[in-house]
N, C-alpha and C positions, 0 to 999 in steps of 0.2 A: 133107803134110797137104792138098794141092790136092781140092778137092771134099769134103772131110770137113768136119763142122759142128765145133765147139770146143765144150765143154760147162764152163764155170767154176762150181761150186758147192762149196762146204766140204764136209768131211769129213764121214764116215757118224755118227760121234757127234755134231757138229754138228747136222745135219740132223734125228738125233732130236731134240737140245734144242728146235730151233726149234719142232717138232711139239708140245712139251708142252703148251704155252699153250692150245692148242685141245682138248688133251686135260685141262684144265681144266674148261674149258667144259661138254665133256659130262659130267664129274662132278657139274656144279653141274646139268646137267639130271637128272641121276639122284637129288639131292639133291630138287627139285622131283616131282620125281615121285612120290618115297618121301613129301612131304610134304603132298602133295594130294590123292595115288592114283590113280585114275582118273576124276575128275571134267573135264570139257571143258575147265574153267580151264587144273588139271592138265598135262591132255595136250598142250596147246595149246603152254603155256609150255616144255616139257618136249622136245615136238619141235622148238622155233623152237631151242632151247638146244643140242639134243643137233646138228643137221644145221650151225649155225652153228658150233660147236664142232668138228665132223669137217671141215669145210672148210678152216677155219683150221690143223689137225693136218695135210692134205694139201697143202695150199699151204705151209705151214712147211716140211716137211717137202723138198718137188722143189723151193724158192724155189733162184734163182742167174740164171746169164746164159747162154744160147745163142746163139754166133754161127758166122750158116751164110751162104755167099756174101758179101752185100751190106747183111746187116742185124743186127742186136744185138739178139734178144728178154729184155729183163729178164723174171724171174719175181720178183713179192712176195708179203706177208702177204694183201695185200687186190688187189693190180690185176696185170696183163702187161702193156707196153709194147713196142712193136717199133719198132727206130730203125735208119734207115737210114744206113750208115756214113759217106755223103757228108754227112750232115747232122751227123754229132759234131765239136764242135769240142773237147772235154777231155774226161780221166778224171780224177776230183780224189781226191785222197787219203781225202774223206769214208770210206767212198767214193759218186760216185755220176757220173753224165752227165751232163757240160753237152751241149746240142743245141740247132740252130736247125729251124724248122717252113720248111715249103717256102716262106711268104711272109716268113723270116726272123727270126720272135718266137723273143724264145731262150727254153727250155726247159731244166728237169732231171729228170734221175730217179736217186733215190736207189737204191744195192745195199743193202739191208741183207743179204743171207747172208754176201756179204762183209765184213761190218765186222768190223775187229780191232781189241783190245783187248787193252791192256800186261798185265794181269790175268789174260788168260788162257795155257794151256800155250803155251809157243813152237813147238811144234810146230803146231799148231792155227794160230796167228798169221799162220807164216810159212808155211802152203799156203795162208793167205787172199790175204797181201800177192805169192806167186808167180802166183796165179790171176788179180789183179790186172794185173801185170808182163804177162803175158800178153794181158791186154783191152787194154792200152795199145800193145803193140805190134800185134796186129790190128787199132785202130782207124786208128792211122797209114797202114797199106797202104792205097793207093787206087787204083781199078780206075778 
């Protein structure tokens, strides 16, 4: 796997779920819009709704962890983080990153794609908890 990036994120049914929430959103702006018409108000609310709504469906939808050479890009709901391996000090069961900042303030960052839960299928579970196993043993290698 020398030179190749790692790509940790759940499964393709997963990645739909996560998507819905946003696909929510633009519901509720199509609801708005049915209920205003095209009035400025309307339109207004209706696009804030529907663009914030598809972003959330995209970012839901690619959230996970990329890690290529030296660094660990988390993807989330709402932010990217990019952390440099030398600066991880854990992977915690949450799951999420503990990290220090180059002048040593420690830091975290939550996975949520990753998070598993007793509740759901085992199968599902147990490629979050492998994907995991995974980040934990790339974090340890140090260049």
């Amino acid at each position: 796997m020398r030179g190749m990036a790692l790509v940790l994120r759940p499964l393709a049914a997963n990645r739909l779920a996560n998507g819905l929430p946003g696909l929510c959103v633009v519901g509720v702006a199509v609801g708005v819009f049915v209920e205003f018409g095209s009035t400025p108000l309307g339109l207004i609310i209706a696009t804030a709704c529907a663009s914030g709504g598809l972003l959330l469906a995209v970012r839901g939808y690619r959230s996970g962890v990329l890690c290529d050479r030296g660094t660990a890009t988390v993807r989330g709901l709402l932010r990217t983080r990019t952390i440099a391996r030398s600066h991880i000090v854990e992977v915690t069961d949450f799951p999420a990153i503990r990290w220090r900042t180059e002048a040593g303030r420690p830091r975290w960052t939550p996975i949520i794609a990753l998070m598993a839960d007793n509740r759901e299928l085992a199968y599902f579970r147990n490629h979050k908890l492998r994907s995991l196993s995974q980040l934990r043993r790339w974090a340890r290698r140090r260049r």
